[in-house]
KEKE-3310 file (N, C-alpha, C; in steps of 0.2 Angstrom, whole numbers, plus 5000, padded with zeros to 4 digits):
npx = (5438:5429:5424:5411:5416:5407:5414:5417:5423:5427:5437:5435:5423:5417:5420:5407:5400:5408:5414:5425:5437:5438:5450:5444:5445:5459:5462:5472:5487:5486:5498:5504:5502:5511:5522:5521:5526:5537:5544:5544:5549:5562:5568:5565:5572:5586:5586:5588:5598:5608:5606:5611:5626:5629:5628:5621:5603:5597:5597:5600:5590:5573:5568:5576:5575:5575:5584:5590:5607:5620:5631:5624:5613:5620:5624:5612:5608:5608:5607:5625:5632:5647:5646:5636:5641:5650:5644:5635:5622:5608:5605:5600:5587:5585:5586:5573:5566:5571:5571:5576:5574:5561:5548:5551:5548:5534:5528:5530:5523:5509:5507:5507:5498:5486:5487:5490:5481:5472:5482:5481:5471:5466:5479:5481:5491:5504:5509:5509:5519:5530:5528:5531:5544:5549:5547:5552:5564:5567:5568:5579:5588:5585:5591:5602:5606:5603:5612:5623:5627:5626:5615:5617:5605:5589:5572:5555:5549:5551:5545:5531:5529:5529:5516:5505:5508:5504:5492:5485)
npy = (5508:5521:5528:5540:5546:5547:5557:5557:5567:5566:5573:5587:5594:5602:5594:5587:5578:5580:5577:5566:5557:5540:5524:5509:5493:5483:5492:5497:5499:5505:5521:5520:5509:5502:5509:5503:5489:5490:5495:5481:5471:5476:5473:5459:5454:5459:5452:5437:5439:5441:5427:5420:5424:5419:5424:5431:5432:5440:5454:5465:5464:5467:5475:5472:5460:5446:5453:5461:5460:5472:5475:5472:5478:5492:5490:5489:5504:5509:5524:5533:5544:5549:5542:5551:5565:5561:5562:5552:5553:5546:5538:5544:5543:5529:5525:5526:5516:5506:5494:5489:5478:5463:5468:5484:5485:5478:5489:5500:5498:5495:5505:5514:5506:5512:5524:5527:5527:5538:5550:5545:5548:5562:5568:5563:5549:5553:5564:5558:5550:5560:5568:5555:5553:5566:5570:5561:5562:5577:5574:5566:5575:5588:5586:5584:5599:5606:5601:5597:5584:5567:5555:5538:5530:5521:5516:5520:5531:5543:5548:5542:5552:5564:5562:5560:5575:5580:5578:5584)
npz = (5434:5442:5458:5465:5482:5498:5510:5527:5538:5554:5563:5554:5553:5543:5530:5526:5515:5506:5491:5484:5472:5470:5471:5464:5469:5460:5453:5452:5462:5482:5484:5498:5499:5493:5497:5511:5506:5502:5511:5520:5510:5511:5524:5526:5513:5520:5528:5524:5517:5527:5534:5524:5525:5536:5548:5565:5568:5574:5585:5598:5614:5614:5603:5593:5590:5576:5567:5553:5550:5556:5545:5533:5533:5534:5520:5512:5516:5529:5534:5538:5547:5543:5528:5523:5522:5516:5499:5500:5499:5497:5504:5515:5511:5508:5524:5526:5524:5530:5544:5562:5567:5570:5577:5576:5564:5563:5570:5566:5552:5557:5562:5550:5539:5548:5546:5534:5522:5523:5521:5508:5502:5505:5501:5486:5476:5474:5480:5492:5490:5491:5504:5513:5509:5511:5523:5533:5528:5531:5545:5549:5545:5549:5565:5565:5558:5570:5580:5574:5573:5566:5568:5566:5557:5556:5551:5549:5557:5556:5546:5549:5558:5552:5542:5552:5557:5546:5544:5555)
capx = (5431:5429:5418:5412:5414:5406:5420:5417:5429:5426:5440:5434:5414:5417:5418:5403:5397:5412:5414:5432:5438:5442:5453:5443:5450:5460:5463:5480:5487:5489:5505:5506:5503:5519:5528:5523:5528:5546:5548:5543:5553:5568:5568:5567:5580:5589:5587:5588:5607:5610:5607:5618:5635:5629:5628:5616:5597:5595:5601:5601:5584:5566:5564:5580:5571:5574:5585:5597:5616:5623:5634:5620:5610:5625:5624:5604:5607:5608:5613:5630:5634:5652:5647:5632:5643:5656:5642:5630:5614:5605:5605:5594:5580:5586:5585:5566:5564:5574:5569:5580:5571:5554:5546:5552:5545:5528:5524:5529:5517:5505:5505:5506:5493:5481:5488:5494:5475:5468:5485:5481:5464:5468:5482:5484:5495:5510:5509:5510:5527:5532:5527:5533:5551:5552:5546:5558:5573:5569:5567:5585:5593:5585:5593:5611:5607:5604:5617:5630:5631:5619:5615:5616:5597:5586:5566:5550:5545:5550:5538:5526:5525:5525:5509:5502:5509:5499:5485:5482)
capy = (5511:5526:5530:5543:5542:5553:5556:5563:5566:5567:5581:5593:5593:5605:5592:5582:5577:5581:5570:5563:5552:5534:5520:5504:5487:5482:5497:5500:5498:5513:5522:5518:5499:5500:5508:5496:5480:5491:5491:5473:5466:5474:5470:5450:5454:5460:5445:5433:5440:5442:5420:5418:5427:5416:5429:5429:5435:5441:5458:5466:5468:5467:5478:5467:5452:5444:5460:5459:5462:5481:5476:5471:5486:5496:5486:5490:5510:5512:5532:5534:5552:5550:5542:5555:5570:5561:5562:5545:5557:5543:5535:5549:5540:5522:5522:5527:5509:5499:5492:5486:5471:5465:5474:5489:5485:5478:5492:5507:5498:5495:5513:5517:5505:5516:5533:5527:5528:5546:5555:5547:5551:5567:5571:5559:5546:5553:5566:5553:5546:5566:5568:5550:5555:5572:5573:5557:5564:5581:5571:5565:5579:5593:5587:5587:5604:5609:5599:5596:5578:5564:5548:5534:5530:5518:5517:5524:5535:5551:5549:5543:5558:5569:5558:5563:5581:5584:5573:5586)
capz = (5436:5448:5461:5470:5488:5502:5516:5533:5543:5560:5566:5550:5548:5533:5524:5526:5509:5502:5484:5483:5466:5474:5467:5467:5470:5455:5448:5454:5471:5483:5486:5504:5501:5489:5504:5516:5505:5502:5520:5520:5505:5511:5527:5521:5509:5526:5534:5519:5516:5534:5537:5520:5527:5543:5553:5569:5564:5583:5589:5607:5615:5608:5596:5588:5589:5571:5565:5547:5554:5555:5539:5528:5535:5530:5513:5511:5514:5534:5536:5543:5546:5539:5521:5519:5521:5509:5496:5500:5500:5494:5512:5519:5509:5507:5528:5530:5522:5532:5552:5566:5570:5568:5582:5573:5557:5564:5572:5561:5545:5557:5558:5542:5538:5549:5542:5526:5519:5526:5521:5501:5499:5506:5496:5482:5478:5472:5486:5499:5492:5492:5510:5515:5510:5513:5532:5535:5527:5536:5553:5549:5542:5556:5571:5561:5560:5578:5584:5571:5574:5561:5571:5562:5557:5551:5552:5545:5562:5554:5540:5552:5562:5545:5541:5558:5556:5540:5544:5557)
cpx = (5433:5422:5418:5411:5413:5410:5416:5422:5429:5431:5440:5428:5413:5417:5414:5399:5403:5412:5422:5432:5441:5444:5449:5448:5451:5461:5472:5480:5491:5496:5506:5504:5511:5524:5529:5524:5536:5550:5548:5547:5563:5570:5568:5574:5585:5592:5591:5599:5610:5612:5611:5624:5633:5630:5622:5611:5593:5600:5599:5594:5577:5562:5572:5580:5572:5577:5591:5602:5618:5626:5628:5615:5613:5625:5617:5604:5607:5611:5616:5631:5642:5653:5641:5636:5649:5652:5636:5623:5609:5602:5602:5588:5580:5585:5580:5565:5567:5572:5576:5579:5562:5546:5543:5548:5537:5523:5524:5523:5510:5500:5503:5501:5483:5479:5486:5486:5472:5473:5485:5475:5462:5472:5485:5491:5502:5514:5510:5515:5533:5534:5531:5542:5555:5551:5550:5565:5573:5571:5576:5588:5592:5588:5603:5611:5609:5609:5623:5631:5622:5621:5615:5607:5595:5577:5560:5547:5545:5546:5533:5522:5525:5518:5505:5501:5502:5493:5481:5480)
cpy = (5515:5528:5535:5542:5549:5552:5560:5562:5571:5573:5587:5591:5597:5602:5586:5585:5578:5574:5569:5558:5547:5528:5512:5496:5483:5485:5500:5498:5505:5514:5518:5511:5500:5503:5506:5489:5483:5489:5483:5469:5468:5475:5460:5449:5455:5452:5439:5434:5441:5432:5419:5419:5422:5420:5428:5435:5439:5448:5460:5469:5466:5470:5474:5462:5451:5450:5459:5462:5470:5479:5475:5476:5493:5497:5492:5499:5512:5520:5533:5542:5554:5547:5547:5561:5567:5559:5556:5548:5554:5538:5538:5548:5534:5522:5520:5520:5504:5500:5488:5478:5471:5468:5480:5489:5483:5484:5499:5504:5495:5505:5516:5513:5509:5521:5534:5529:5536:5550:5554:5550:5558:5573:5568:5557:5547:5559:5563:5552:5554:5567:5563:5553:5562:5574:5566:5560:5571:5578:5569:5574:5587:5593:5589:5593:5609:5607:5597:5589:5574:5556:5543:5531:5526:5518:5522:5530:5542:5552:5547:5547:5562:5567:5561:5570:5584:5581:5578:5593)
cpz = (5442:5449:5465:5478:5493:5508:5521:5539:5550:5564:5560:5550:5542:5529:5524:5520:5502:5497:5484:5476:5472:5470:5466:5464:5462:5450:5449:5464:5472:5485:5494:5505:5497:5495:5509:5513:5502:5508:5521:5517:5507:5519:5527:5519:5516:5530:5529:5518:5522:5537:5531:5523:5534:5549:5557:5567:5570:5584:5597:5608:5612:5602:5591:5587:5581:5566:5555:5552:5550:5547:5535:5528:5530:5524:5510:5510:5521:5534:5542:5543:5541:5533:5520:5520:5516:5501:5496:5502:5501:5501:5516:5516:5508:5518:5529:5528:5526:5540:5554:5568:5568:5571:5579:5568:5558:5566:5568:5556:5550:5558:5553:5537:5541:5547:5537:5520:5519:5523:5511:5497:5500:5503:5489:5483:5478:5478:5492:5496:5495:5501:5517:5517:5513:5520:5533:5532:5533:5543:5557:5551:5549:5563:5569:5562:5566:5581:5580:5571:5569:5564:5567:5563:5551:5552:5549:5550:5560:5549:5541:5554:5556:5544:5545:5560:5552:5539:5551:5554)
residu = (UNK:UNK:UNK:UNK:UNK:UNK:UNK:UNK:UNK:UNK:UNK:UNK:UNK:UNK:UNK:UNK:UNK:UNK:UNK:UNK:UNK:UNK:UNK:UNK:UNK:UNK:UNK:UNK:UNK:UNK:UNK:UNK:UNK:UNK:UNK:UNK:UNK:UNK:UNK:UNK:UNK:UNK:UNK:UNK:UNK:UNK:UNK:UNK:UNK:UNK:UNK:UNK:UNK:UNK:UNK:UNK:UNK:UNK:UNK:UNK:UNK:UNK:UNK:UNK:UNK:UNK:UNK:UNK:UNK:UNK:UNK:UNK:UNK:UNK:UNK:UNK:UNK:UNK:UNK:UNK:UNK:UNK:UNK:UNK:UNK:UNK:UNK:UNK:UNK:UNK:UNK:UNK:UNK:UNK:UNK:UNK:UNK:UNK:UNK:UNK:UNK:UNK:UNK:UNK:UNK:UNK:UNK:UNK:UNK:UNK:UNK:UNK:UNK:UNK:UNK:UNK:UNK:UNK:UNK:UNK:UNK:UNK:UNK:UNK:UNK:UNK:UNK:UNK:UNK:UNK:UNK:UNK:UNK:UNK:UNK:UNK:UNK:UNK:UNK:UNK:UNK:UNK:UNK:UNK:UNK:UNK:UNK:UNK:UNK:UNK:UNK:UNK:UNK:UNK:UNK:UNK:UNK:UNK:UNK:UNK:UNK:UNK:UNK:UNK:UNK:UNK:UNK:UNK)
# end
């Protein structure tokens, strides 16, 4: 079932009354809930295989409160600048999913729980995993260029601020 839905949005009035298609509940789930229960499940799995090897579940700090271990990190797709230049490409989109600690991860999906809405109704949902991935990988991959050097990275913030980008 679809319904039309009248939107206004308050920093464009052009479009008041605009008609939009909207998904109703139980019709499917939206993209940006499926990539905030990605961040979520592998962060779990993070941890879950981090108290297996008996490894401590605590890193340094408070955003490493409750964090999976560098190795397991590593495991999950952390991006190291010395396996993506040796072809592990795959690591400049396996990070945006992974968090440091639960800090980290609470507060990026609560982000992307207030964004994640406005940037699919705005550009549909296959567009939001588009935008998702490609303003976090750039986020990486642009400073490598300016400076030659690729930090070791993990976190959804670069695809937060694309969100915030193209939400303006």
């Amino acid at each position: 079932v679809r319904v039309a839905v009248t939107q206004l949005c308050p920093c464009a009035p052009h479009t008041l009354g605009a008609t939009r298609t909207a998904t109703t509940a139980g019709e499917g789930m939206a993209w940006w809930r499926l990539v905030l229960l990605a961040n979520v499940a592998l962060f779990v799995i993070g941890l879950l295989v981090t108290m297996r090897s008996g490894a401590p579940i605590s890193g340094s700090g408070l955003f490493g409160m409750l964090s999976p271990s560098s190795s397991v990190q590593l495991q999950l797709g952390l991006q190291v600048q010395s396996l993506v230049l040796n072809g592990d490409y795959w690591r400049l989109i396996t990070c945006l999913f992974l968090h440091g600690g639960l800090m980290h991860l609470g507060f990026n999906m609560i982000a992307l729980y207030q964004i994640g809405p406005l940037i699919e109704r705005t550009f549909g949902g296959a567009r939001t995993l588009f935008i998702w991935v490609a303003t976090g990988a750039l986020a990486i991959i642009l400073p490598y260029l300016v400076t030659g050097f690729l930090l070791p990275t993990l976190g959804a913030s670069g695809s937060l601020f694309g969100f915030i980008g193209v939400a303006m």
